[in-house]
C-alpha positions, 0 to 999 in steps of 0.5 A: 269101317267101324260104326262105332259100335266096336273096335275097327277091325282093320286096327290092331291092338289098341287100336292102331291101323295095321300099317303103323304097327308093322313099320319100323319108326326110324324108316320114317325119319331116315326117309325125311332126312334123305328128303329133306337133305335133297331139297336142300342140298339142291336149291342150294346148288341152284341158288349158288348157280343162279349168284355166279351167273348173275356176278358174270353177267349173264341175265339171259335164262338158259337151257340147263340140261340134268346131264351137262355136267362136264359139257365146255359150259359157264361154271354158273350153268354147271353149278345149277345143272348139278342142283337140278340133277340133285333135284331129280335124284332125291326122289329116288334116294327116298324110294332107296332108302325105303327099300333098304329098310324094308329089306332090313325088315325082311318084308317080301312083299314090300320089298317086291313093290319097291323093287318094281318102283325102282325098275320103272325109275331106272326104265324111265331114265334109260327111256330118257337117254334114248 
């Protein structure tokens, strides 16, 4: 830390912290694009699942599982099934889409965490069909 006395030697020139020279600007708003475009994309699904229930009368609260896509199930039941699995995926999507650019930007290291991030995700998911 700096005392203020000087320049903090963890920033760069100008002062700027390491980390945010070295990242590309446009990761940063790739990122909240995927992410928001997820959310949003998923909550209308759920919405939209939840209004069809509602019109064929189903007040009851039900059991929606990620993967019951194609299951015989009421459409409103698949619609919100496709709104959670949307829901679960947008996560991944960011992590991708980090990964991507740091592959771009040829960061080894980084790259080798992401790649761990995504073997967990992906471990995670198979542990989960198990």
């Amino acid at each position: 830390m700096s005392d203020g006395a000087g320049p903090d030697p963890r920033s760069g020139p100008g002062g700027e912290g390491l980390l945010s020279q070295r990242a590309d600007p446009r990761t940063n708003t790739i990122v909240k694009v995927v992410l928001r475009t997820g959310l949003g994309l998923a909550l209308a699904a759920l919405l939209a699942g939840l209004v069809v229930q509602l019109a064929a009368g189903n007040h009851q609260a039900v059991n929606v599982r990620m993967f019951d896509l194609f299951a015989p199930r009421p459409v409103g039941e698949r619609i919100m099934a496709i709104g959670v699995l949307l829901l679960t995926l947008t996560p991944a999507c960011g992590v991708l889409s980090v990964l991507l650019s740091w592959i771009r930007e040829r960061d080894r290291v980084y790259v080798g965490v992401g790649l761990v991030v995504v073997a967990v995700l992906s471990a995670a998911v198979l542990v989960g069909f198990g």
